[in-house]
C-alpha positions as CSV (number, residue, x, y, z in Angstrom):
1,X,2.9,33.4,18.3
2,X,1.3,33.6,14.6
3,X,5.7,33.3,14.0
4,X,6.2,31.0,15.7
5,X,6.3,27.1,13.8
6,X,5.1,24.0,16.0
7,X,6.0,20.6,16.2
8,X,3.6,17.3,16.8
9,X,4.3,16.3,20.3
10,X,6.1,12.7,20.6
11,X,2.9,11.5,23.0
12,X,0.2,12.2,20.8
13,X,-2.0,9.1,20.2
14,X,-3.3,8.2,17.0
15,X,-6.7,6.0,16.6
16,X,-7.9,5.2,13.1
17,X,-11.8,3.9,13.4
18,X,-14.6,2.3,10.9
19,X,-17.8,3.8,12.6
20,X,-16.2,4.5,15.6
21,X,-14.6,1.0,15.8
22,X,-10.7,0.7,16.2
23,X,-9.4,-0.3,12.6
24,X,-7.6,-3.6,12.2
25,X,-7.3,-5.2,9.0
26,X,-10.4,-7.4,8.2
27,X,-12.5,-3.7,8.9
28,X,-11.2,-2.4,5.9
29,X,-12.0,-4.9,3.0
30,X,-16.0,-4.8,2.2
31,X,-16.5,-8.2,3.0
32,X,-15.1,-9.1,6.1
33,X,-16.0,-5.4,7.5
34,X,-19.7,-6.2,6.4
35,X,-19.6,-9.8,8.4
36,X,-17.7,-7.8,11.1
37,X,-20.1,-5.6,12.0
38,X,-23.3,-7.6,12.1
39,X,-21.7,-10.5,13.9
40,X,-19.3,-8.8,16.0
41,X,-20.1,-5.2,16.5
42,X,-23.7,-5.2,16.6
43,X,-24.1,-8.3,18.8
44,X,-21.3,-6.6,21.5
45,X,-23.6,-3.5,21.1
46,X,-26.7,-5.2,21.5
47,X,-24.9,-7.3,24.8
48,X,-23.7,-3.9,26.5
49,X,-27.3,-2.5,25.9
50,X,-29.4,-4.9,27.7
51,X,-26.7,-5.8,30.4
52,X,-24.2,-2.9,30.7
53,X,-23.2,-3.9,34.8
54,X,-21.9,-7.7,32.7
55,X,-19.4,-6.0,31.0
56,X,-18.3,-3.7,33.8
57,X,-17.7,-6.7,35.7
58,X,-16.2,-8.7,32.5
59,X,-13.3,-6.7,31.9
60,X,-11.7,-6.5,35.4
61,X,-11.8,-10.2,35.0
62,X,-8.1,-10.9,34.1
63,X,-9.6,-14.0,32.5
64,X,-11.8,-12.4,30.5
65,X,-8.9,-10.1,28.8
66,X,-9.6,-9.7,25.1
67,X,-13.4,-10.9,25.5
68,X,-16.4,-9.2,24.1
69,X,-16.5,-6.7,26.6
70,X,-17.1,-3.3,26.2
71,X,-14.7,-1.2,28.8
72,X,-17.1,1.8,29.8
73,X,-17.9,0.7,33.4
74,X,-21.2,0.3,32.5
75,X,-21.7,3.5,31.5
76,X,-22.2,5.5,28.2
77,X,-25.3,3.3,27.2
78,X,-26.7,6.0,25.8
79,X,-24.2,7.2,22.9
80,X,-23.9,3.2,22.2
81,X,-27.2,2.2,21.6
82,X,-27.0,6.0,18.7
83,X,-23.8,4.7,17.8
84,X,-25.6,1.1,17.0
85,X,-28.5,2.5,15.5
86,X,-27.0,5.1,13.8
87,X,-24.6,1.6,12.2
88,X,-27.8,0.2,11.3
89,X,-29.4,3.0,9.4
90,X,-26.3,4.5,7.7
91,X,-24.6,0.7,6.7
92,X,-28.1,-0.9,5.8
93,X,-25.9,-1.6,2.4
94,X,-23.2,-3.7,4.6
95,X,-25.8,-5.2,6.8
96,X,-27.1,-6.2,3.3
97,X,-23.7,-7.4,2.0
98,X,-23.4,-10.1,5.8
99,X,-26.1,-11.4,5.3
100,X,-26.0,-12.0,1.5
101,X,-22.4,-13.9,2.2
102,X,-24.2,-16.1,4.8
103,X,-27.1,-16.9,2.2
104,X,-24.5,-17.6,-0.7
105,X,-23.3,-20.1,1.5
106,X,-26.2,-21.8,2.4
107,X,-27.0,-21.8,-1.1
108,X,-23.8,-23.4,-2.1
109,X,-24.2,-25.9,0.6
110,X,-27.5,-27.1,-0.7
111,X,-27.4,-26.6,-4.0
112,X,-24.2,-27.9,-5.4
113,X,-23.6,-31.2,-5.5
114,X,-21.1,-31.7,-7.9
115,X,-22.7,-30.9,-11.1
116,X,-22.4,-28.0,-12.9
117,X,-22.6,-24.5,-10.9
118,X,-23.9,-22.2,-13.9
119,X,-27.4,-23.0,-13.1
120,X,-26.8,-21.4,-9.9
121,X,-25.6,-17.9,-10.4
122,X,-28.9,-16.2,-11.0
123,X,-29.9,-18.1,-7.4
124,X,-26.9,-16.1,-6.0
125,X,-28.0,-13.1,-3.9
126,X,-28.9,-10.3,-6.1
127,X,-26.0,-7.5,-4.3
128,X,-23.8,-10.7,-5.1
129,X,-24.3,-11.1,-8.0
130,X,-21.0,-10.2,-10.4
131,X,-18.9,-9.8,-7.5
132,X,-18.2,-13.6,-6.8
133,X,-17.1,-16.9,-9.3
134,X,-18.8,-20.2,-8.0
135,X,-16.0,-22.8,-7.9
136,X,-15.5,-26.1,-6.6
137,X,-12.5,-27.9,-5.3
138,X,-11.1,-31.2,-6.9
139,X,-13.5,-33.0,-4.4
140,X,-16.8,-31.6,-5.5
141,X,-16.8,-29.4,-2.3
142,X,-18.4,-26.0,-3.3
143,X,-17.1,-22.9,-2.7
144,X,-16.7,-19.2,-4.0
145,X,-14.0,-16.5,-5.0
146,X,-14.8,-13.1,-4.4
147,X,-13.6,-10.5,-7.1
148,X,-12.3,-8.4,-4.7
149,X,-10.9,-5.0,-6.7
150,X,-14.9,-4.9,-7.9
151,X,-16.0,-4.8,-4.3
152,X,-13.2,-1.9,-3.5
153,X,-15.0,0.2,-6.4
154,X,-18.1,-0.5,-5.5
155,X,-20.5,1.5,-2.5
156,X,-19.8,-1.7,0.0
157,X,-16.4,0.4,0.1
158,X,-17.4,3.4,2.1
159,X,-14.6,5.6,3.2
160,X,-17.0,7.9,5.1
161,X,-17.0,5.4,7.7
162,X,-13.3,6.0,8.2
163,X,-11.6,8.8,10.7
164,X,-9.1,9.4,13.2
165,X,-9.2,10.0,16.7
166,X,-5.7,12.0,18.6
167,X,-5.5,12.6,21.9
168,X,-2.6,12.3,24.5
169,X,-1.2,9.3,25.7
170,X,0.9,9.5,29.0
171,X,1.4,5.5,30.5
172,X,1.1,1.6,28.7
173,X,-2.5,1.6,29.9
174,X,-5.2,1.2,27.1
175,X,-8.2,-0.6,27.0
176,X,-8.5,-3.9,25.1
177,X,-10.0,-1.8,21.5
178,X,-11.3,-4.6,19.3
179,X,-14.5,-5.0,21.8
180,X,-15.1,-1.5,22.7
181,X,-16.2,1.7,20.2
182,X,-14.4,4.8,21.0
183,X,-16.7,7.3,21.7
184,X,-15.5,11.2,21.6
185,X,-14.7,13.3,25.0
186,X,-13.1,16.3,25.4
187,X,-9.7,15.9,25.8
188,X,-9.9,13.8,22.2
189,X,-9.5,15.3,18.2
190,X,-12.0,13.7,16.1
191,X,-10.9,14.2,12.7
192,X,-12.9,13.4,9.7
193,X,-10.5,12.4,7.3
194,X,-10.2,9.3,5.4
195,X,-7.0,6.9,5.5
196,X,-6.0,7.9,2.3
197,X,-5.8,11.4,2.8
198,X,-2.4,13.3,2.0
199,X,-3.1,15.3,5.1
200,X,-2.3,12.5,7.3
201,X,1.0,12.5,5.6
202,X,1.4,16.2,6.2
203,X,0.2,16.1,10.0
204,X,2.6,13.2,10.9
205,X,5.5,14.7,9.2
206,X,4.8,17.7,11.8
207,X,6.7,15.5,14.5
208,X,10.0,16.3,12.7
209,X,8.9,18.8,10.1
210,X,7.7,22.1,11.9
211,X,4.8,24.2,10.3
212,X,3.5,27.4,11.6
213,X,-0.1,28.0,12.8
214,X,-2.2,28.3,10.3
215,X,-0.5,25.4,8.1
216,X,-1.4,23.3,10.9
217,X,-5.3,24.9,11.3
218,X,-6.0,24.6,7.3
219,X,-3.8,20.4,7.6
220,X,-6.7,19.5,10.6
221,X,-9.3,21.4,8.9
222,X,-11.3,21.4,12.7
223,X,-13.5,24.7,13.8
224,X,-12.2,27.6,16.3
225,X,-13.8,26.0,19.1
226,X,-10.8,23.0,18.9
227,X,-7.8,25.5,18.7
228,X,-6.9,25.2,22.4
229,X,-6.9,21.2,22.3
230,X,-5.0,20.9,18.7
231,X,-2.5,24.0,20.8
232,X,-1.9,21.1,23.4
233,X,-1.1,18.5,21.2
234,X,2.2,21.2,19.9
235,X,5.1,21.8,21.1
236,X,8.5,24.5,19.7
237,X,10.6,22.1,21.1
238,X,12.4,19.8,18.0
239,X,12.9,16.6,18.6
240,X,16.2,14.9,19.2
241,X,17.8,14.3,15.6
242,X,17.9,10.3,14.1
243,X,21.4,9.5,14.3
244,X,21.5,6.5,11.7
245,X,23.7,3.9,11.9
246,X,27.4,4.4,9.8
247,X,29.1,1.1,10.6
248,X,30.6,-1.4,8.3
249,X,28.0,-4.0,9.5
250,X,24.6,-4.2,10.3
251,X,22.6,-3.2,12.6
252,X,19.6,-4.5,14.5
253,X,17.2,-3.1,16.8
254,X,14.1,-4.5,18.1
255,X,11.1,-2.3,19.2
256,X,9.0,-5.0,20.8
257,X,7.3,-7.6,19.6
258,X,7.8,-8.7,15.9
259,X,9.3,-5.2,15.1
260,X,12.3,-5.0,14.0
261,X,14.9,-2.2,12.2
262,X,17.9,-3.4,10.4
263,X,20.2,-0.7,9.3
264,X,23.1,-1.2,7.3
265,X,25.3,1.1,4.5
266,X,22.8,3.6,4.4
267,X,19.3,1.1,3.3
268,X,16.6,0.5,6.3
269,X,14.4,-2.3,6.7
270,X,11.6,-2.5,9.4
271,X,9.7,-5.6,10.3
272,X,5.9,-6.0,11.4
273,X,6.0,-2.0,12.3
274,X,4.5,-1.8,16.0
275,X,5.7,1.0,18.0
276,X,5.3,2.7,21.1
277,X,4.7,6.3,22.1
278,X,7.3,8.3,23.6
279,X,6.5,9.0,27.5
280,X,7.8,8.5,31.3
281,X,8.0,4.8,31.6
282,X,9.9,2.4,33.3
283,X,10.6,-0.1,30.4
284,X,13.6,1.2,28.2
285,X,12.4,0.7,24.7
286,X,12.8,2.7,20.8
287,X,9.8,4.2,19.9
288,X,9.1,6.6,17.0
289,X,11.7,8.8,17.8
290,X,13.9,6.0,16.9
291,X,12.8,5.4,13.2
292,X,14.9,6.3,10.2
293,X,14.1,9.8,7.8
294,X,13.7,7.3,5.4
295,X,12.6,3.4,5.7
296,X,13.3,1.4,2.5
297,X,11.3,-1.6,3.2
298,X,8.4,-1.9,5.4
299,X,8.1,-5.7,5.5
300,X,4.8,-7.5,6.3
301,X,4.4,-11.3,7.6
302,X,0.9,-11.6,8.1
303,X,-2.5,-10.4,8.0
304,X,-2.9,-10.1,11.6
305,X,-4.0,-7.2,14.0
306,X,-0.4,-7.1,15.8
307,X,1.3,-7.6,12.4
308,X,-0.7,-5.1,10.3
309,X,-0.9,-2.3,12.6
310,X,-2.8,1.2,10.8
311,X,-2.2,3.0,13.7
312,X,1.6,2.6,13.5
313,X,1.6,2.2,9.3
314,X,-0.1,5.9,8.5
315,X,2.3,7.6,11.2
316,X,5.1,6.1,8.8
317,X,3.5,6.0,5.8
318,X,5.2,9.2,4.3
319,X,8.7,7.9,5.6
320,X,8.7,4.4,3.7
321,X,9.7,3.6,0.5
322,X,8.3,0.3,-0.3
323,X,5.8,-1.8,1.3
324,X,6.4,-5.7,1.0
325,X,3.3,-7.8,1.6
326,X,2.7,-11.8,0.7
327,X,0.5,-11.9,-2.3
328,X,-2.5,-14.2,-2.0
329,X,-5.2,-13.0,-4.7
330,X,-7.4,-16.3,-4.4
331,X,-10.3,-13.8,-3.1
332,X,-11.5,-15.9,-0.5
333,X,-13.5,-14.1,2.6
334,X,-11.0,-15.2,5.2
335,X,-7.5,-14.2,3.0
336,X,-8.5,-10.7,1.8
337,X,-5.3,-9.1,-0.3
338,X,-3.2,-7.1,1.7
339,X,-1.9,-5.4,-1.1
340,X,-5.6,-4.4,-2.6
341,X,-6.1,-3.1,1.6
342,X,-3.3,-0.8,1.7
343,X,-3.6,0.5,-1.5
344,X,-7.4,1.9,-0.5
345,X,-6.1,3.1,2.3
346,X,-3.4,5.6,0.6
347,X,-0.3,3.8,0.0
348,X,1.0,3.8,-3.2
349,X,4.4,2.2,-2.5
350,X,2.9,-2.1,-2.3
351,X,5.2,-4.8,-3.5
352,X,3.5,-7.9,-3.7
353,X,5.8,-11.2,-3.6
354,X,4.4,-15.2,-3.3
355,X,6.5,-18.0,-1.9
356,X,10.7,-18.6,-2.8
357,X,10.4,-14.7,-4.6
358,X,13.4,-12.2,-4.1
359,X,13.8,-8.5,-4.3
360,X,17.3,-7.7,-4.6
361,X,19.4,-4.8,-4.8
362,X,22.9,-3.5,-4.5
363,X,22.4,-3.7,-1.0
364,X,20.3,-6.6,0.0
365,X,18.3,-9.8,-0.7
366,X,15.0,-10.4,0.6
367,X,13.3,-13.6,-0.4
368,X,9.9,-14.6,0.8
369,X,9.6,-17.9,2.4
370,X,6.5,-20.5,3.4
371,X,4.8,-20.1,6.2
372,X,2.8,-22.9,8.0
373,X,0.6,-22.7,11.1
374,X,-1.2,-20.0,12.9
375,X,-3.8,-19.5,10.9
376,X,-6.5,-22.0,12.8
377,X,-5.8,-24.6,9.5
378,X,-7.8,-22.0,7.6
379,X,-6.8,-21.5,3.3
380,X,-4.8,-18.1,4.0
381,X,-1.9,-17.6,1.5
382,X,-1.0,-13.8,2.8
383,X,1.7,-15.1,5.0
384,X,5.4,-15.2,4.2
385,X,8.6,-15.5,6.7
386,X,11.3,-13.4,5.5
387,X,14.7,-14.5,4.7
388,X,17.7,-11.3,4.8
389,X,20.6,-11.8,3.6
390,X,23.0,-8.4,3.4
391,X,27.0,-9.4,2.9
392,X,27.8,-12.1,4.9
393,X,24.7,-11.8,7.2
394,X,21.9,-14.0,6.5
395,X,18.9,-13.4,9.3
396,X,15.3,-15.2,9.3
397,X,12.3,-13.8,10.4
398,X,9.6,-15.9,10.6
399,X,7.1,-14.3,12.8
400,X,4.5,-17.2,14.5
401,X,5.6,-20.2,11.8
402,X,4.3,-22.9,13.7
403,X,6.6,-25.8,12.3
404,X,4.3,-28.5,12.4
405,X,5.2,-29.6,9.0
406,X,9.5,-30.3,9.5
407,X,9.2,-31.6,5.7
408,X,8.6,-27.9,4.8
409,X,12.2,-26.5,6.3
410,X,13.9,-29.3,4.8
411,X,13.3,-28.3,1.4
412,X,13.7,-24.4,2.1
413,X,17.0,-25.2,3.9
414,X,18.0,-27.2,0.6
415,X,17.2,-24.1,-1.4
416,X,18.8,-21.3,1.3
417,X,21.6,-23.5,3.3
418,X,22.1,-21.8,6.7
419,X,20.8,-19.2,8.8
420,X,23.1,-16.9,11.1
421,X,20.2,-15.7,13.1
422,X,16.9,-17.6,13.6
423,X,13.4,-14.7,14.6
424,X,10.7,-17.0,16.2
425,X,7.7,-16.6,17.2
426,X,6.6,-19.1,20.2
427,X,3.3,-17.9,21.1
428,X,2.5,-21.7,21.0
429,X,-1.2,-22.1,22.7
430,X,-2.7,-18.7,20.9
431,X,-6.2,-18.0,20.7
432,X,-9.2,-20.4,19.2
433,X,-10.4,-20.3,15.8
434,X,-13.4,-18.4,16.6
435,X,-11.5,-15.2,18.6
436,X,-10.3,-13.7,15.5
437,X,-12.4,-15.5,12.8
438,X,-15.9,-16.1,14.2
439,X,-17.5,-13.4,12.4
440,X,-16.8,-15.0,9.2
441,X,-18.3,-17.9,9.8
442,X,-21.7,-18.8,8.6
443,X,-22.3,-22.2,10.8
444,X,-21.6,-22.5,14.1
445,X,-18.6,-24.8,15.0
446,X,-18.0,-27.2,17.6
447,X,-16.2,-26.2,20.9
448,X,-14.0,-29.0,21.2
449,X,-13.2,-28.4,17.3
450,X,-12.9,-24.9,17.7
451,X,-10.3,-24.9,20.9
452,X,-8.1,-27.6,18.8
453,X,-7.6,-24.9,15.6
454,X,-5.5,-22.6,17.1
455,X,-3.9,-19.1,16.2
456,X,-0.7,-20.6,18.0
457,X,3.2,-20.8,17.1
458,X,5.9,-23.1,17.5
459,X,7.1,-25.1,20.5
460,X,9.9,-25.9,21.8
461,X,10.3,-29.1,20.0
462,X,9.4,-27.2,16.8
463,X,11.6,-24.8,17.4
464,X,14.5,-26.6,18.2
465,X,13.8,-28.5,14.5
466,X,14.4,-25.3,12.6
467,X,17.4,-24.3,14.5
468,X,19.0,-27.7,14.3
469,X,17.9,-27.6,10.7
470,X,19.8,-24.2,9.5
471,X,22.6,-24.7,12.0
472,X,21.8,-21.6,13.5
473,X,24.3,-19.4,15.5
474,X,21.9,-17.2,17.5
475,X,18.1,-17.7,17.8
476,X,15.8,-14.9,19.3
477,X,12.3,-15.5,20.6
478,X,10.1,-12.7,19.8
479,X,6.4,-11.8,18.9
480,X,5.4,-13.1,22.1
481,X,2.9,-9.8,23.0
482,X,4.5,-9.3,26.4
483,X,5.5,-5.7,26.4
484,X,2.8,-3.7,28.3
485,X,2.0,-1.4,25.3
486,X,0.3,-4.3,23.1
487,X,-1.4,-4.8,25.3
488,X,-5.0,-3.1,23.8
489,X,-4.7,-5.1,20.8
490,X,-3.5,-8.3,22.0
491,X,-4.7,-8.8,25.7
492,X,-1.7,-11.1,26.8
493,X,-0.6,-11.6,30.2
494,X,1.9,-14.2,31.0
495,X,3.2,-16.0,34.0
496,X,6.2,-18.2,34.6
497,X,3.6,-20.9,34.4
498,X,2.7,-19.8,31.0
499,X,3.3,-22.6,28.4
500,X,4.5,-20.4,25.7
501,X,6.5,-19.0,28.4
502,X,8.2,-22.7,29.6
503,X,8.4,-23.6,26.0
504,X,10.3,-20.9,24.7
505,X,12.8,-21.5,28.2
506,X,13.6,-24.9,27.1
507,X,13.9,-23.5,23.8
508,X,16.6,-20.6,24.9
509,X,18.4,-23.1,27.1
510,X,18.4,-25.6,24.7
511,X,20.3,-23.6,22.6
512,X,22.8,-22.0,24.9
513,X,23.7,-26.2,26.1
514,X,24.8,-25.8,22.5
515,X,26.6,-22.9,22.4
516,X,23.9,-21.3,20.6
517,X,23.5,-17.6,21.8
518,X,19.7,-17.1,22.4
519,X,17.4,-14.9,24.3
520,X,13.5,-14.2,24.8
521,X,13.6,-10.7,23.1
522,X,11.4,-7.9,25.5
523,X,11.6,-4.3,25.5
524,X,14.5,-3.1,23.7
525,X,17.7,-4.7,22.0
526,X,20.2,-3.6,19.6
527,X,23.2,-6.3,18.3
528,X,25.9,-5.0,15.8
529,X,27.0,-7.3,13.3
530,X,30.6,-7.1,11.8
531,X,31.4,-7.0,8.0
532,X,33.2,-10.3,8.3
533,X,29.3,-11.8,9.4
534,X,30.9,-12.2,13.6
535,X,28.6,-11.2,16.2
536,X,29.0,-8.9,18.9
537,X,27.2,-8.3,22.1
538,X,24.6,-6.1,23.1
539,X,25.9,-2.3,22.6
540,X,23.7,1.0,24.0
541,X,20.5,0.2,25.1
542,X,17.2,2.5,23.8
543,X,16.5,5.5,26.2
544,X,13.4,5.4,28.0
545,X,12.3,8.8,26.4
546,X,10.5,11.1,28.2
């Protein structure tokens, strides 16, 4: 046995958490994790507390999917109201930090009236103070620009609240996670180890990269008493080798939802990464197994949960090359950089591009394009559709562009000319304002103003503008949420009667009246295209791996 050298297992679940909380990307800059926790965490704590049986009943609610609900059947009340009060003792410096934010703004609000700001700063809260620029827009409306890099250096950056839970995953069904603390249990490995920490390289690598024993013991750094779990999370058995793709073309392949791996003379790209666990299942999909030694571009549209997923991104991290993210920098609470986010959490690979920029290579051309819509009309600059274009091929992702601007593609398609293939995201009613950005806020908005700013993508009618627009020859719906395993961080459940559903039909057959090839993309899919830019059909499907 002490000879023998042990794989990670394909089916072994990886959790990243702030404080016990699954990480998603506004949890990692000091700012939006402080107004996070006071306004989101603490409050669902508080909720579960006083009326545990409320939730219980909440989340078998299909209506209620992706609510404030925490899923422990009304039990566990115990270990959340220490996990709450141990949050409130240990963070008293971000509890601090929320509530400064909220009195800057009321400050700002009745303070500035379009003179100058300097007599102001010393009435900015004192933990403030330095770490934000009072501004105002060209319309006397006050505002302010937080110097982010400061805040990443200073204690309101606390990687102790960072570490990672494994444990096995056997089926699609997970619990909604942005509503409900993971708490430990003994079939889980709590691992206190920041993001950043090479060892999360070295224990990822292990599912192709075999270490003996004691390599594995000194990576996990856990007691005696956890050698029988971390045994169970092994295997001697190697994987099935990555056979990459050797063709004249390129190749495609979509893992679900806005993923997607292009392949093509030897250079990777992957889109949006969001991947599924290997396991018995009955929906034929790629999952890790299906990823390339070595990705040269990990490309990143937006600074969403489902776009920016850590869970997927530090599996990979020690595969990928270069990170591609939109660059935004205005330092404004609701846009935090994605660039300064990965970088203080261990990746040291960012490429940071703004609007109508290009990478380019021997091999390929990448140019970052505008992106309207889906962002509830908020100021958010970190969000770029990608245009590809390798030989004759010329493919646009554009994730959940809502094109409610047709001006906008006019000029890009002056600038570009045609597409081959059209990506698009038609996830057109999407979520209010309030679902991902309430705890930001520092006044309370309206309901009707609230349900009309929408996290929502194209339409059909939009749709069918762009792909009129850039004469496209195939258009693929996708980032639609509907595969089973997203669903614990998007809480999506269509039905035929489903308007993104109907609108992305008329959409696809739309198109086809055309002679437009198109499809609602689900599951799995892999398309080959030829040198000389012609498309072929569907080839091998993705294995449902067991």
């Amino acid at each position: 046995m002490n000879h023998e050298s042990f794989y990670l297992r394909q089916n072994i679940q990886l959790e990243p958490l702030i404080d016990h909380w699954y990480a998603w990307p506004h949890l990692i800059p000091p700012a939006t994790a402080a107004r996070n926790i006071t306004e989101r965490h603490l409050k669902i704590m508080d909720s579960y507390i006083s009326s545990p049986q409320i939730h219980a009943n909440a989340v078998k609610n299909p209506k209620m999917l992706g609510g404030p609900f925490i899923d422990y059947g009304g039990k566990r009340v115990d270990e959340i109201r220490v996990l709450r009060d141990g949050i409130k003792k240990e963070r008293a410096h971000l509890l601090g930090l929320s509530a400064a934010l909220a009195a800057l703004d009321a400050m700002l609000r009745e303070g500035a009236k379009g003179h100058s700001l300097q007599s102001l700063y010393p009435k900015v809260p004192e933990i403030l103070r330095g770490y934000v620029e009072l501004a105002y827009d060209l319309n006397n409306h006050p505002s302010f620009r937080l110097v982010e890099p400061l805040l990443y250096r200073s204690k309101y950056f606390d990687r102790s609240q960072q570490s990672l839970f494994l444990s096995v995953i056997q089926n699609d069904a997970r619990p909604f996670v942005l509503s409900t603390p993971r708490l430990e249990s003994d079939d889980t490995l709590h691992l206190r180890r920041t993001f950043d920490d090479e060892a999360v390289d070295r224990l990822f690598r292990l599912k192709t990269e075999p270490q003996p024993w004691h390599v594995i013991k000194e990576t996990l750094q856990v007691g005696d008493a956890y050698d029988s779990l971390v045994r169970s999370f092994l295997t001697t058995e190697p994987p099935p080798p990555y056979v990459p793709y050797t063709g004249l073309g390129v190749r495609w392949r979509y893992f679900g939802h806005a993923c997607i791996l292009i392949e093509s003379n030897g250079m990777s790209m992957l889109f949006d990464p969001v991947l599924s666990y290997t396991y018995e299942n009955d929906i034929s999909r790629y999952t890790y197994l299906d990823l390339p030694d070595k990705i040269d571009y990990v490309l990143i549209t937006h600074n969403h949960q489902d776009h920016v997923l850590f869970e997927t991104l530090l599996q990979i991290r020690h595969k990928v090359k270069n990170i591609v993210v939109p660059r935004n920098g205005g330092g404004h609470l609701q846009d935090p950089s994605l660039r300064l986010l990965l970088e203080n959490c261990g990746f040291r690979n960012v490429i940071e591009i703004s609007e109508m920029d290009e990478i380019r290579d021997s091999k390929v051309r990448i140019t970052g394009l505008p992106f309207f819509g889906e962002h509830a009309d908020l100021d958010i600059q970190s969000k770029l559709a990608w245009l590809v274009k390798i030989g004759p091929n010329t493919l646009l992702f554009a994730a959940d562009s809502c094109n409610i601007e047709p001006r906008l593609y006019e000029h890009i398609h002056r600038e570009i000319g045609d597409v081959d293939a059209l990506f698009l995201g038609m996830e057109c009613d999407g979520a209010p304002l309030s679902w991902l950005y309430g705890p930001l806020l520092t006044q309370r908005v309206e309901r009707s103003m609230d349900e009309s700013r929408r996290l929502a993508g194209s339409n059909c009618e939009q749709g069918r503008s762009i792909v009129d627009l850039f004469h496209c020859r195939e258009v693929y719906v996708y980032a639609m949420g509907q595969e089973p395993w997203l669903n614990y961080i998007m809480s999506i459940k269509y039905t035929a009667e489903s308007r993104p559903i109907i609108e992305s039909d008329r959409l696809i057959q739309a198109c086809q009246e055309q002679g437009i090839i198109a499809e609602r993309l689900f599951g799995e899919k892999e398309i080959l295209l030829e040198e000389s830019g012609d498309y072929s059909s569907t080839v091998t499907p993705a294995v449902a791996h067991s």
